[in-house]
C-alpha positions as CSV (number, residue, x, y, z in Angstrom):
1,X,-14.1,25.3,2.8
2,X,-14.4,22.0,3.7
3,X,-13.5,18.9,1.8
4,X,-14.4,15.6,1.8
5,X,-14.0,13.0,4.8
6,X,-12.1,9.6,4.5
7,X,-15.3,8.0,4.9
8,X,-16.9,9.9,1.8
9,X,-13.4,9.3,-0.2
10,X,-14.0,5.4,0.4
11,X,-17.6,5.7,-1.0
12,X,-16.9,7.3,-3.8
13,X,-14.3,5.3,-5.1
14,X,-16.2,2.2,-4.3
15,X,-19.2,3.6,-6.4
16,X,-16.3,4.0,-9.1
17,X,-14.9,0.0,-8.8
18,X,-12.0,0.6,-6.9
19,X,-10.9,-1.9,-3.9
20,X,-10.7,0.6,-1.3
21,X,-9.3,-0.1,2.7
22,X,-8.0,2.4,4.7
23,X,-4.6,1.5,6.3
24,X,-2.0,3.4,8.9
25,X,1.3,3.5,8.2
26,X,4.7,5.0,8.8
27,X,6.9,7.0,6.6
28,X,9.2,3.9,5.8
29,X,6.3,1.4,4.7
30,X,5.3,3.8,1.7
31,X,7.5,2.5,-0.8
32,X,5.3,-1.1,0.0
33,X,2.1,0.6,-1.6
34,X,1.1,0.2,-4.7
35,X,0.8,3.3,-6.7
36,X,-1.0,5.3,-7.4
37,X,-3.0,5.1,-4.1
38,X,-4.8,8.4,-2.2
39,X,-2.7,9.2,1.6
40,X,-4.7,11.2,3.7
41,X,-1.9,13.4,4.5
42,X,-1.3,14.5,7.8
43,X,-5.0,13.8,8.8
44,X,-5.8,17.2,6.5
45,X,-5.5,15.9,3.3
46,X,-5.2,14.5,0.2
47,X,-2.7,13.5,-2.0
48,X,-1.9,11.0,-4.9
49,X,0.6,8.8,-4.6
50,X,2.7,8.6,-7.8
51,X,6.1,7.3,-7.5
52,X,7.8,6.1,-4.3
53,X,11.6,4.8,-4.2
54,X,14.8,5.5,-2.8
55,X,14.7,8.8,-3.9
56,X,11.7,9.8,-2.3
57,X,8.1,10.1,-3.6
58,X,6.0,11.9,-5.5
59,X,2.9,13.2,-4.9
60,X,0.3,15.2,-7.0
61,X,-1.2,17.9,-3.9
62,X,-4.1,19.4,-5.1
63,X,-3.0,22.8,-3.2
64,X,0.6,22.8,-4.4
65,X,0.6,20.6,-7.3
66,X,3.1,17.9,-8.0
67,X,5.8,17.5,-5.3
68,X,9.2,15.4,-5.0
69,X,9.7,14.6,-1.3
């Protein structure tokens, strides 16, 4: 099954009134987002972006759930 492109992720949630803008980062900028925010993760993906610190972050994965990394 296929899901949903960036492109249509960006529509969506500008039909919703969200600010949307896509942006490419590296592993050590996350923490600089503000959260929650959607990662197109590993160009496959989705995810939520809930928490991101020292610790790590979380992300709610909508094929494994929520997920401490």
């Amino acid at each position: 099954m296929k899901g949903a492109s960036l492109k249509r992720v960006i529509e969506i949630a500008g039909r919703l009134g969200f600010d949307t803008r896509p942006l490419r980062l590296e592993l050590h900028e996350i923490p600089q987002l503000k959260t929650p925010c959607i990662l197109h993760w590993d160009l496959s993906h989705f995810v939520v972006l809930k928490q991101a610190d020292a610790k790590g972050i979380v992300i709610h994965d909508p094929a494994q759930g929520v997920r401490r990394l």
